[in-house]
N, C-alpha and C positions, 0 to 999 in steps of 0.2 A: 174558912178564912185563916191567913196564916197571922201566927201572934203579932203584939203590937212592938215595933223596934223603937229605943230611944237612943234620938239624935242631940247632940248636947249645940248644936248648927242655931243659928237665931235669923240668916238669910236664907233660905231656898232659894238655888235660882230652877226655873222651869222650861223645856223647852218640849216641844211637841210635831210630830208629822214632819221630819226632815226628808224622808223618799229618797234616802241616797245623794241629796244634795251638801256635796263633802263642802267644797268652800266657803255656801253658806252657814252653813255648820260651826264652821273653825269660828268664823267671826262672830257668831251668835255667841257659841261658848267664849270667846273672850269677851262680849260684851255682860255676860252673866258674871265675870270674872271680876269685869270692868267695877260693877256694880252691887261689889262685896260677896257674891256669894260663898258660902262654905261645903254647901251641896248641893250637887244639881243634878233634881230629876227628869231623866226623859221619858216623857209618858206616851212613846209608842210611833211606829210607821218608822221606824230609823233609815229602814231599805234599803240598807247593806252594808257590807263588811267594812267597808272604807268609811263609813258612818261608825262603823263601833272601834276602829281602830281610831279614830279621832276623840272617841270618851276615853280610853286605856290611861290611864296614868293621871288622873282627873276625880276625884271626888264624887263619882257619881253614880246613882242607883238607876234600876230601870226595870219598864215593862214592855213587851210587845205591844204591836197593835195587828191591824187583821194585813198589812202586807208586810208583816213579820211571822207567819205563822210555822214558817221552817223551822224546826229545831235544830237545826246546823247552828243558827244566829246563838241560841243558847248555848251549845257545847262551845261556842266561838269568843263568845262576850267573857263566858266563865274561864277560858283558858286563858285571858286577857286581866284577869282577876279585878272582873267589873261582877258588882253585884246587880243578879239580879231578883226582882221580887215579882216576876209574873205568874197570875194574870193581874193582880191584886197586893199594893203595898201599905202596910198600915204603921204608923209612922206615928211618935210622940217629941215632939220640938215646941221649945218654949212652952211646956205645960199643954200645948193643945195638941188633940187627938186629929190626927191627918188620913185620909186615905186615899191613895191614887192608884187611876189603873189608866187603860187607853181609852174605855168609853164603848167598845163597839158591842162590848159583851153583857147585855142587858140582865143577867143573872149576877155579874159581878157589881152592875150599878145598884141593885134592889138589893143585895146582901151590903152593901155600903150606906146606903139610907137607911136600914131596916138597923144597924151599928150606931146609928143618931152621934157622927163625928164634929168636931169643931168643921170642919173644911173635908171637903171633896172635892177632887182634883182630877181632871181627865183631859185630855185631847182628843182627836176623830173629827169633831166637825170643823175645823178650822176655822173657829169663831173665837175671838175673845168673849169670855165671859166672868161676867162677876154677878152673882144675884144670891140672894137668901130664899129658901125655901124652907119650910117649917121648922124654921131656927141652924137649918146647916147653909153654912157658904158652900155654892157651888163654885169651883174658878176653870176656867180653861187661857192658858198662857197665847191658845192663837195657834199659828202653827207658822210655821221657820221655808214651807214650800206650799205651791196650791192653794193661795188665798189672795184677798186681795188685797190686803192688808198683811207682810210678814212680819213677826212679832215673835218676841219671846217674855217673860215674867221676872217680877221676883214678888216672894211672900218672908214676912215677918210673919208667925204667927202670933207670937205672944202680944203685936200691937195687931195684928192681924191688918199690915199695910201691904196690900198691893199693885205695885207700880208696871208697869206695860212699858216694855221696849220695843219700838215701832225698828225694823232694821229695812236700810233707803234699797230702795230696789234700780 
């Protein structure tokens, strides 16, 4: 597991499973924008270039997901000087302990439990989710493509408020 980063950020915004979908992309990120965030992570499925070129210059960390598995996307994002933290990011904001990755990698989700974090953070199933499980917040912000429902998040952790942004289709 790579070390834990401190973000001194008090809004996360979240965004998850874009598949290459540039426009609605732009608008999710300025809706995350809209709606204070300081940093925003995308947790995976970006699906393509034109997706990471629309993070560049932007506040924002990231993981793969499983139709990101090219490592072009990583020499691409990085020369873009987007960080990123895949498979796996561990993250300290507002006092709480954070961990996000995409979800598809069930070795990275048990190494994440097994860490007993304030919050765990994934996308892959293109579900919103908010539930506690043996005292860790699960969240998943939704996903931005492929649902039926398109969404994106924001999290406070230190109130540990989080609000769902439904985007109109």
């Amino acid at each position: 597991m790579p070390p834990w980063i401190n973000l001194p950020d008090d809004r996360i915004g979240l965004l998850s499973d874009t598949h290459g979908v540039v426009d609605r992309t732009e608008f999710a990120l300025e809706c995350l924008l809209k709606a204070g965030a300081t940093t925003i992570l995308h947790l995976g499925d970006l699906g393509s270039e034109q997706v990471i070129d629309r993070l560049a210059g932007l506040p924002v960390r990231l993981v793969f997901g499983n139709v990101d598995e090219d490592r072009a996307f990583s020499t691409y994002a990085s020369r873009l000087d987007l960080v990123v933290d895949h498979p796996t990011m561990r993250l300290v904001v507002g006092g709480r302990r954070i961990i996000a990755t995409h979800g598809h990698l069930e070795s990275e989700m048990t190494q994440a439990v097994e860490a007993r974090p304030d919050f765990i953070i994934h996308g892959h199933t293109h579900l919103i989710r908010d539930e506690t499980i043996d005292g860790i917040r699960i969240l998943n912000p939704g996903a931005v493509h492929r649902a039926a429902v398109w969404s994106v998040a924001t999290l406070e952790p230190a109130t540990g408020r989080f609000s769902v942004i439904e985007l109109p289709r």
